[in-house]
N, CA, C and O atoms as a GROMACS GRO file, in nm:
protein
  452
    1UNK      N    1   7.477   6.295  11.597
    1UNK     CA    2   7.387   6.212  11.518
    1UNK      C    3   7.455   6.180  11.386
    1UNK      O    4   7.514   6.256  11.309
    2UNK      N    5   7.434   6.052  11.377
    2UNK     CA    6   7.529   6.011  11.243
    2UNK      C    7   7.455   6.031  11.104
    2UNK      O    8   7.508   5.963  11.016
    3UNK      N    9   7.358   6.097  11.068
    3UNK     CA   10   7.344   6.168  10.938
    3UNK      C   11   7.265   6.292  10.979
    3UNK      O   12   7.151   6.310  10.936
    4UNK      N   13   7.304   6.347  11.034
    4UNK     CA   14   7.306   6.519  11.087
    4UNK      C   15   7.386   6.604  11.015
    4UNK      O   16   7.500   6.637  11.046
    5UNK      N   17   7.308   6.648  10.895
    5UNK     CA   18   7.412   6.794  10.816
    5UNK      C   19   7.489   6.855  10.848
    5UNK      O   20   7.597   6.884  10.796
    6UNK      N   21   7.402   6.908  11.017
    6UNK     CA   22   7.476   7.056  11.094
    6UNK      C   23   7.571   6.961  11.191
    6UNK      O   24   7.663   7.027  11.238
    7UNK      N   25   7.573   6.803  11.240
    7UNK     CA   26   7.648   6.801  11.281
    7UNK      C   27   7.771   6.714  11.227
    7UNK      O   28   7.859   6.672  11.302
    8UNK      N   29   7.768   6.690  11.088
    8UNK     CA   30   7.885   6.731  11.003
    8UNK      C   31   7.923   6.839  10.957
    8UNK      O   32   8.045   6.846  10.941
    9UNK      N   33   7.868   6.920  10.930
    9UNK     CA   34   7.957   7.067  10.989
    9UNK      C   35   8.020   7.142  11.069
    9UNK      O   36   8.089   7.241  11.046
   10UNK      N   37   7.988   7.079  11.182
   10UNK     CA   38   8.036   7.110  11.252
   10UNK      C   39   8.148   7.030  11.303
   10UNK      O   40   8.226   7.097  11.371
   11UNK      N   41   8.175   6.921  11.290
   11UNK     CA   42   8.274   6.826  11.284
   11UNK      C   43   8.346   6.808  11.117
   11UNK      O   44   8.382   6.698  11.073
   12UNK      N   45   8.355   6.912  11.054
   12UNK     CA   46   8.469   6.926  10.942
   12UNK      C   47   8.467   6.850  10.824
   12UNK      O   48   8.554   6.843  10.738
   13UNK      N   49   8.334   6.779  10.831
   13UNK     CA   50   8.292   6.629  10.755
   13UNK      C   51   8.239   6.723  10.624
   13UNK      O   52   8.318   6.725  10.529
   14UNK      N   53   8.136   6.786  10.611
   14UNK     CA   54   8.105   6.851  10.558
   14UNK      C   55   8.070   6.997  10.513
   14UNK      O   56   7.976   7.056  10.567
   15UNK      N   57   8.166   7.071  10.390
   15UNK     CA   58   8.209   7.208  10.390
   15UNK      C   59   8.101   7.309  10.394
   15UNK      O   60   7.997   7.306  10.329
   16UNK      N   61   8.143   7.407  10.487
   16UNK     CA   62   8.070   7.541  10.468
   16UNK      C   63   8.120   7.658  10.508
   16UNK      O   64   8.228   7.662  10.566
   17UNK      N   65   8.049   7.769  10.484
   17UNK     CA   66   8.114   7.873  10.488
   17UNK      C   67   8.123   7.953  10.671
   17UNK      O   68   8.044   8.036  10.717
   18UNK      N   69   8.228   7.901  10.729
   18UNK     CA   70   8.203   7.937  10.878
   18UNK      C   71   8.199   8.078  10.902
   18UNK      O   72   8.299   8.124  10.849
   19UNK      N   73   8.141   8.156  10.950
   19UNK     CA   74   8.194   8.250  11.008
   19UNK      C   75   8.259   8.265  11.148
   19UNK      O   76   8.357   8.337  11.162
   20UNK      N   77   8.210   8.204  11.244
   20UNK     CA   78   8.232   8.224  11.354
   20UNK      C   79   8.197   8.072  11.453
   20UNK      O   80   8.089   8.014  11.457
   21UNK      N   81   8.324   8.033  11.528
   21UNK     CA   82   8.309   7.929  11.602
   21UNK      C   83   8.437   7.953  11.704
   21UNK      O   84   8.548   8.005  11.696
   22UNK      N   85   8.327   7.861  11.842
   22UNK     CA   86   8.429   7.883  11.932
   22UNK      C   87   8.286   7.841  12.037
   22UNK      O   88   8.163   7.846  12.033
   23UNK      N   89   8.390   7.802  12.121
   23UNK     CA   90   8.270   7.776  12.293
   23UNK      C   91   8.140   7.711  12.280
   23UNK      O   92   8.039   7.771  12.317
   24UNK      N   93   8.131   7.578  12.226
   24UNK     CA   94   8.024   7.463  12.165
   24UNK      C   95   7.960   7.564  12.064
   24UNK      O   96   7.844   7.523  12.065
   25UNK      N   97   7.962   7.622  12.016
   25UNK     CA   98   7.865   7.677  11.860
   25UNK      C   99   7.962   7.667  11.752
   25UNK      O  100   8.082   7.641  11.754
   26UNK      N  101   7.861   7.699  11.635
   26UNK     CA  102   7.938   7.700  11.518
   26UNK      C  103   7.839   7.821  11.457
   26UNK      O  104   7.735   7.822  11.522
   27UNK      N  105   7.838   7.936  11.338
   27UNK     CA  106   7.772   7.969  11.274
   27UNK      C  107   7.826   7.976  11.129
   27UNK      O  108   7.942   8.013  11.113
   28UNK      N  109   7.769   7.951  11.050
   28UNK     CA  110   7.773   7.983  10.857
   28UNK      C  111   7.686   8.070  10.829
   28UNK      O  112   7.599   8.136  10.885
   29UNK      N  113   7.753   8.046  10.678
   29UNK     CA  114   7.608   8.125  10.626
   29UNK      C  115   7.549   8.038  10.522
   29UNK      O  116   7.595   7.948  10.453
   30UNK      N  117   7.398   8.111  10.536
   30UNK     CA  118   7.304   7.984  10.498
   30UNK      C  119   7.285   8.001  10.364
   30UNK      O  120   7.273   8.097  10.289
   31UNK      N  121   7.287   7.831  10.349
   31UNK     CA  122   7.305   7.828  10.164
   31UNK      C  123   7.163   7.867  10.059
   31UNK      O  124   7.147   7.842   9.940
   32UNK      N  125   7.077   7.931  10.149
   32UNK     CA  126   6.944   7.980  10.071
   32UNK      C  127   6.940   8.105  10.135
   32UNK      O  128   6.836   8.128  10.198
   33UNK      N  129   7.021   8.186  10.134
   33UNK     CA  130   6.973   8.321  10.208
   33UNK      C  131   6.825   8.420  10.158
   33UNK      O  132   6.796   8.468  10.048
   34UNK      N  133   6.764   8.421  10.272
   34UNK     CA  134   6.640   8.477  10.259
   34UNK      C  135   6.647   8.644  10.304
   34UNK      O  136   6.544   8.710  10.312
   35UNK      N  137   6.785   8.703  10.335
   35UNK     CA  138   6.797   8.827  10.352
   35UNK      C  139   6.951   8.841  10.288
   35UNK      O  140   7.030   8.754  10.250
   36UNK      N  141   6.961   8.972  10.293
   36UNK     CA  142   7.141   9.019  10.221
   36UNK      C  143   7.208   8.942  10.329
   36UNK      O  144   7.300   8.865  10.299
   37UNK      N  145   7.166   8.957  10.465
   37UNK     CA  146   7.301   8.828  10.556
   37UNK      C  147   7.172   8.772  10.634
   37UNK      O  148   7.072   8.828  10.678
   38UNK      N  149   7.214   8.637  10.632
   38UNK     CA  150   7.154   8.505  10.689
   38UNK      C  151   7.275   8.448  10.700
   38UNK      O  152   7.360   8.414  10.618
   39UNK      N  153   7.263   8.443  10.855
   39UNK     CA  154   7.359   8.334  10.911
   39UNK      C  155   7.295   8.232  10.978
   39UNK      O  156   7.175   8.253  10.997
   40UNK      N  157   7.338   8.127  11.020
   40UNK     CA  158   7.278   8.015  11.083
   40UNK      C  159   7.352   7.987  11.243
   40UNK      O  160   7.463   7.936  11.229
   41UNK      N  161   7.325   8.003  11.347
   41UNK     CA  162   7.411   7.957  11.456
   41UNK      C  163   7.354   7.824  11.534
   41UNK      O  164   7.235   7.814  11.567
   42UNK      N  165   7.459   7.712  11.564
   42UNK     CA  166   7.395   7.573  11.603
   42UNK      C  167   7.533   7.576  11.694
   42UNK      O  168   7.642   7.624  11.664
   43UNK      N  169   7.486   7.499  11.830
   43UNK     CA  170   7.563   7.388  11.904
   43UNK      C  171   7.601   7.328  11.819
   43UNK      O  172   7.534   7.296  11.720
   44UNK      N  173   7.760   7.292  11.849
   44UNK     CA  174   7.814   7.177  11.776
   44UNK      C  175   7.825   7.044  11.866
   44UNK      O  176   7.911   6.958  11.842
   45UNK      N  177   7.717   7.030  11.989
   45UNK     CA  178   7.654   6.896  12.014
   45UNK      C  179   7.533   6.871  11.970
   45UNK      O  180   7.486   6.981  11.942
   46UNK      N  181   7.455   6.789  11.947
   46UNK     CA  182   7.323   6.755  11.858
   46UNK      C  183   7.254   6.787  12.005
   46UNK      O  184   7.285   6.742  12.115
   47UNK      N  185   7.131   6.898  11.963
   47UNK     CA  186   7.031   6.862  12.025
   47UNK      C  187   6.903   6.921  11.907
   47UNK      O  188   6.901   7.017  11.829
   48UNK      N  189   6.801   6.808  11.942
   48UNK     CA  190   6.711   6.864  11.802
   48UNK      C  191   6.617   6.979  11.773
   48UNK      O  192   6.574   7.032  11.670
   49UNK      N  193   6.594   7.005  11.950
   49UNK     CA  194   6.526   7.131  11.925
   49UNK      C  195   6.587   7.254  12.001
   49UNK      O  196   6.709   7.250  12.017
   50UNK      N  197   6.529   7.349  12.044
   50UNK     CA  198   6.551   7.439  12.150
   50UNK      C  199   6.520   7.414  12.296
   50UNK      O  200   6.591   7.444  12.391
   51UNK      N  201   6.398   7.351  12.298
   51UNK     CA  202   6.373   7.301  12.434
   51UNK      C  203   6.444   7.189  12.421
   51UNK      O  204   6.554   7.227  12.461
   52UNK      N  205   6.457   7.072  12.390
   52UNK     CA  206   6.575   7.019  12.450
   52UNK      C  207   6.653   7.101  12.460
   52UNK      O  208   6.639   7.153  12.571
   53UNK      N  209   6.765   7.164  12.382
   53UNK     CA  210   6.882   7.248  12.424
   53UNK      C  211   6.853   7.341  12.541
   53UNK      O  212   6.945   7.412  12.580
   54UNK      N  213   6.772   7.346  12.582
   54UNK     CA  214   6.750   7.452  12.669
   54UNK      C  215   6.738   7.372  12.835
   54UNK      O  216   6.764   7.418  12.946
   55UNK      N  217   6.687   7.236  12.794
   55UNK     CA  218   6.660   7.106  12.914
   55UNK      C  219   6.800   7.061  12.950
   55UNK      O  220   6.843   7.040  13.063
   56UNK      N  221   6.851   7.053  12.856
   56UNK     CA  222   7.008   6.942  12.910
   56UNK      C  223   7.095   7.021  12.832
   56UNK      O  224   7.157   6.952  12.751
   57UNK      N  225   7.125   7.166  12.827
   57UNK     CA  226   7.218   7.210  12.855
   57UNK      C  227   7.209   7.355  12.814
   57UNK      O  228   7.236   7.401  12.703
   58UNK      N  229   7.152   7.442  12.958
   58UNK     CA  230   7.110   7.605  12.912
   58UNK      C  231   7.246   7.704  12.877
   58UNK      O  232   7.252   7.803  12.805
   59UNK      N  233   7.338   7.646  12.947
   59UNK     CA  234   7.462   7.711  12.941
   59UNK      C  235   7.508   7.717  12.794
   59UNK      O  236   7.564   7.822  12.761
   60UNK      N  237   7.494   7.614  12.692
   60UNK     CA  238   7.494   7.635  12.562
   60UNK      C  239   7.417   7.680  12.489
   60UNK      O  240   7.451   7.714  12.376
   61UNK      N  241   7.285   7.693  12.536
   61UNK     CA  242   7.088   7.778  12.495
   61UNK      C  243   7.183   7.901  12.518
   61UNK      O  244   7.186   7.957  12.408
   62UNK      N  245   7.256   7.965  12.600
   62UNK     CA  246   7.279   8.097  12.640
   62UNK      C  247   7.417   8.160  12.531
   62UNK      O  248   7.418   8.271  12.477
   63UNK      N  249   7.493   8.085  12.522
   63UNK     CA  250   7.588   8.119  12.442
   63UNK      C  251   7.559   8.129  12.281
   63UNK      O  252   7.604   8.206  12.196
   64UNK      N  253   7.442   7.992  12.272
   64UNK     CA  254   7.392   7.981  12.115
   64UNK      C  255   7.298   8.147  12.105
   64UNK      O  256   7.306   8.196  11.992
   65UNK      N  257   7.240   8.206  12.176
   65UNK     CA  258   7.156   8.320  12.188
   65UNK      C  259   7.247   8.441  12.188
   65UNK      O  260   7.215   8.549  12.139
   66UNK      N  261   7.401   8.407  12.264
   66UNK     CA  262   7.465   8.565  12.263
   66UNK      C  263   7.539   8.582  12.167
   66UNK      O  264   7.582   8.692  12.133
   67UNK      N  265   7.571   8.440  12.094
   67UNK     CA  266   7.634   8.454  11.970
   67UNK      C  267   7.544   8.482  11.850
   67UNK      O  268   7.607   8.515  11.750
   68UNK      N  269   7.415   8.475  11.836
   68UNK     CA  270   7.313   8.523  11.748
   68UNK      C  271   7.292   8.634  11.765
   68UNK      O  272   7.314   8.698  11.662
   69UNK      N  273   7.254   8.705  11.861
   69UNK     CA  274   7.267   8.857  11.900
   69UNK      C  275   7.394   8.911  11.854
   69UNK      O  276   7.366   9.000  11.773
   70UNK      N  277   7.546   8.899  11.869
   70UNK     CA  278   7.657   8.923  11.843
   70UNK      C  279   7.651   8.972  11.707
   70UNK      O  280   7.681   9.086  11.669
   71UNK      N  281   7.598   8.853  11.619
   71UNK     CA  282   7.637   8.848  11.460
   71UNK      C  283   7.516   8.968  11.445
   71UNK      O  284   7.563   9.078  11.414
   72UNK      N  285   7.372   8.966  11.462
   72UNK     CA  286   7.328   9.055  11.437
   72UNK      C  287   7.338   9.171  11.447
   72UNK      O  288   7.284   9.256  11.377
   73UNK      N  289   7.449   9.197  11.588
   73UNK     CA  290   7.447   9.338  11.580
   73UNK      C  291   7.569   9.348  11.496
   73UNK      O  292   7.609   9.464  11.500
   74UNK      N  293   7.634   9.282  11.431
   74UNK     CA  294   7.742   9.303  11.359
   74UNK      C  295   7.678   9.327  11.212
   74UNK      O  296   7.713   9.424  11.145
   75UNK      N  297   7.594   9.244  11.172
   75UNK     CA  298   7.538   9.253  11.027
   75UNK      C  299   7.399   9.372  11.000
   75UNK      O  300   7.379   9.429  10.893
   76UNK      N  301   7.327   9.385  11.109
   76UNK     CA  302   7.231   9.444  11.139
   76UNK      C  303   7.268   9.570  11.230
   76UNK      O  304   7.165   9.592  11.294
   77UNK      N  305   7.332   9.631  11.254
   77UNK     CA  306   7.360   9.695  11.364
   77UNK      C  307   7.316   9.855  11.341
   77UNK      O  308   7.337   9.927  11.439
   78UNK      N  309   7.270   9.905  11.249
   78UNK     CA  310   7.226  10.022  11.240
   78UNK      C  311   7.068  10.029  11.236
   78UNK      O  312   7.011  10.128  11.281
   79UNK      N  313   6.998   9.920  11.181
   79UNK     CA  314   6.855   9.903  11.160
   79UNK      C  315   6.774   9.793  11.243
   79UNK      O  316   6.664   9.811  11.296
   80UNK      N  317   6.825   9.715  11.244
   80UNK     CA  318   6.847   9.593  11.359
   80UNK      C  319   6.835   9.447  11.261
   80UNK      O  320   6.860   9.441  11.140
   81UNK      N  321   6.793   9.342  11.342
   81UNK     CA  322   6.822   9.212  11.271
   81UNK      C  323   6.699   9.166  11.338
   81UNK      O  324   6.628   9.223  11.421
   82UNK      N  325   6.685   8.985  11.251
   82UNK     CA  326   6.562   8.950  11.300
   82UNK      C  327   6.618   8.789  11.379
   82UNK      O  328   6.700   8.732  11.306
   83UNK      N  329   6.591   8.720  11.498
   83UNK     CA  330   6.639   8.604  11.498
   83UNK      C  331   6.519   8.486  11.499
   83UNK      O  332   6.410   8.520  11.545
   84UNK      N  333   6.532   8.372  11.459
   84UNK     CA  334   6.419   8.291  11.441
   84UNK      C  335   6.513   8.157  11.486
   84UNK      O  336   6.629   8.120  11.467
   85UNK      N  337   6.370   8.097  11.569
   85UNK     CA  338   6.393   7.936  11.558
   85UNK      C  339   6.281   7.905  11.527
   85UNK      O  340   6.176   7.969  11.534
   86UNK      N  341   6.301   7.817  11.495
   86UNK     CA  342   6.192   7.698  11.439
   86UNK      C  343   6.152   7.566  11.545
   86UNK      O  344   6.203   7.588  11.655
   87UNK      N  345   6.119   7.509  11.545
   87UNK     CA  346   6.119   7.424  11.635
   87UNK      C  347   6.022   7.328  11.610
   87UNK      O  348   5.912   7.385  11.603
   88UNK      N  349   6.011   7.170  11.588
   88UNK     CA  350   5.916   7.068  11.581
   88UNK      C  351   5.875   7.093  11.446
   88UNK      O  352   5.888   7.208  11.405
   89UNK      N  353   5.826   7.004  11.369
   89UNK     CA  354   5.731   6.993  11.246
   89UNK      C  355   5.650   7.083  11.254
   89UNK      O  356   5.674   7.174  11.176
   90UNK      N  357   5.548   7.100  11.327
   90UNK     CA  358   5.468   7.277  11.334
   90UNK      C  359   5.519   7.379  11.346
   90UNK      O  360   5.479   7.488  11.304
   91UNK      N  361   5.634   7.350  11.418
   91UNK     CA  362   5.714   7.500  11.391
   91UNK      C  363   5.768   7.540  11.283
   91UNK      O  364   5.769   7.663  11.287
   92UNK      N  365   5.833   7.487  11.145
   92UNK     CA  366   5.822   7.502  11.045
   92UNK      C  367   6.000   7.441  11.065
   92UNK      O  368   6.091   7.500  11.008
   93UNK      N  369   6.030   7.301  11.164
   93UNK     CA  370   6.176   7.299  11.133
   93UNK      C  371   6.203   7.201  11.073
   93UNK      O  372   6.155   7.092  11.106
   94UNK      N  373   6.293   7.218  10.962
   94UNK     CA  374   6.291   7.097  10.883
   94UNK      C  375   6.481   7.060  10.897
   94UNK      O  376   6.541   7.001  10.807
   95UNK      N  377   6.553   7.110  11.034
   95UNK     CA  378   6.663   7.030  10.975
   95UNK      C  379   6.699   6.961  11.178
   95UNK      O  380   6.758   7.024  11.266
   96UNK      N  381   6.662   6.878  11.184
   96UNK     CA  382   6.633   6.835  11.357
   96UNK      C  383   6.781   6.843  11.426
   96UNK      O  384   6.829   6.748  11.488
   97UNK      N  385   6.830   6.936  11.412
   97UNK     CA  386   6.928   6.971  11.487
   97UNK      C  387   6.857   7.141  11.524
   97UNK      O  388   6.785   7.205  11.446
   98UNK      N  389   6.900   7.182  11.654
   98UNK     CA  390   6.865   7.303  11.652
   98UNK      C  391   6.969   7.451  11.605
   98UNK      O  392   7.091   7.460  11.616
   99UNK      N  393   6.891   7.535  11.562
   99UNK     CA  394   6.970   7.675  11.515
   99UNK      C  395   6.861   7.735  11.519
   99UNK      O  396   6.743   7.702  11.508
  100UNK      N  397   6.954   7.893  11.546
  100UNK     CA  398   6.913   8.029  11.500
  100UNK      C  399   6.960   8.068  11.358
  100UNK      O  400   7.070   8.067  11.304
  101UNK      N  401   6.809   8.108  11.309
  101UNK     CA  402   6.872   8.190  11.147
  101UNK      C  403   6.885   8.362  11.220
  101UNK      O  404   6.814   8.381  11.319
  102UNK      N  405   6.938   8.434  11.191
  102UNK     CA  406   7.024   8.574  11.201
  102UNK      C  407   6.991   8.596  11.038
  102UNK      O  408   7.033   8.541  10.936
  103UNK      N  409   6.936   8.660  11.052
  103UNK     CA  410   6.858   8.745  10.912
  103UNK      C  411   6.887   8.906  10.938
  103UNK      O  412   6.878   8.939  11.056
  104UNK      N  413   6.925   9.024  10.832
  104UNK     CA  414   7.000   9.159  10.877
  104UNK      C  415   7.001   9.189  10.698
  104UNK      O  416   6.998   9.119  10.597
  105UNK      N  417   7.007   9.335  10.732
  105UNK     CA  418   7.026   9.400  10.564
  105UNK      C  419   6.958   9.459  10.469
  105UNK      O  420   6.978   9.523  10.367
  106UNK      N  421   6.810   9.391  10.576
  106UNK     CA  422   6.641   9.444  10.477
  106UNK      C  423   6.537   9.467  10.583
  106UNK      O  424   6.530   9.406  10.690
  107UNK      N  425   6.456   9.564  10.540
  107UNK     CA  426   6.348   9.537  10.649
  107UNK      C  427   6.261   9.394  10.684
  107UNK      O  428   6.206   9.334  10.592
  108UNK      N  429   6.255   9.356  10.789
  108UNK     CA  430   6.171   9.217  10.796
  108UNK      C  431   5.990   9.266  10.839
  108UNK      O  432   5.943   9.312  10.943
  109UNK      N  433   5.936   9.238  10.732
  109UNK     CA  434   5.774   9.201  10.731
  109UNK      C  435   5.730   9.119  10.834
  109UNK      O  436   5.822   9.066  10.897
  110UNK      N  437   5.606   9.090  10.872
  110UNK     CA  438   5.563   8.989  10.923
  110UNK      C  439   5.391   9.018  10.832
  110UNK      O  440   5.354   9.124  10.783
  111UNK      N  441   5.328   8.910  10.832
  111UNK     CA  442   5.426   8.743  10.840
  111UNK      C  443   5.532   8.770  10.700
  111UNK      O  444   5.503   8.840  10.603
  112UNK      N  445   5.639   8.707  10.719
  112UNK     CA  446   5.791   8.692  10.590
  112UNK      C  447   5.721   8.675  10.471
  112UNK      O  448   5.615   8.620  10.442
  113UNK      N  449   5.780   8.717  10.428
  113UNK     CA  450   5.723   8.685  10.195
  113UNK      C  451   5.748   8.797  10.132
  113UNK      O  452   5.726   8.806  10.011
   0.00000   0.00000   0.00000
């Protein structure tokens, strides 16, 4: 998508802090962290939500999920981590490309605040 944040980031257009890419994903870390580590993991093909990503192409739904699990147990790995999507305007997503936030470092509340 030609004014897609995450997918100028993922195409080198626009800088961030990568941690980890390889096998259609990309992950950073997110420029408002809401825990000591917040990472972000996205396909680096546009799809806007999860169910799409999950409709036309699960094989990347599966890798975007084992690489979120991965980082968490790397950042989270003694207490655990929390993973979130968002999804659609009611779901609370405001950037229409899809990702996992990977949140680790603090206890997570529900509901968050």
């Amino acid at each position: 998508m030609e004014n897609c944040v995450f997918c100028k980031i993922g195409a080198g257009e626009t800088p961030a802090t990568v941690i980890e890419r390889g096998d259609g994903v990309i992950a950073i870390a997110d420029l408002n962290p809401q825990a000591p580590s917040h990472v972000l993991v996205m396909p680096l093909a546009h799809h806007a939500t999860i169910a799409e990503l999950v409709e036309n192409d699960p094989a990347t739904a599966g890798r975007l999920l084992a690489t979120a699990a991965a980082i968490g147990r790397k950042t989270g790995a003694q207490r655990g981590f929390r993973l979130v999507i968002n999804s659609g305007d009611d779901g609370g997503q405001t950037v229409d490309h899809v990702h996992v936030h990977v949140l680790a470092g603090r206890p997570m509340s529900w509901p968050p605040g």
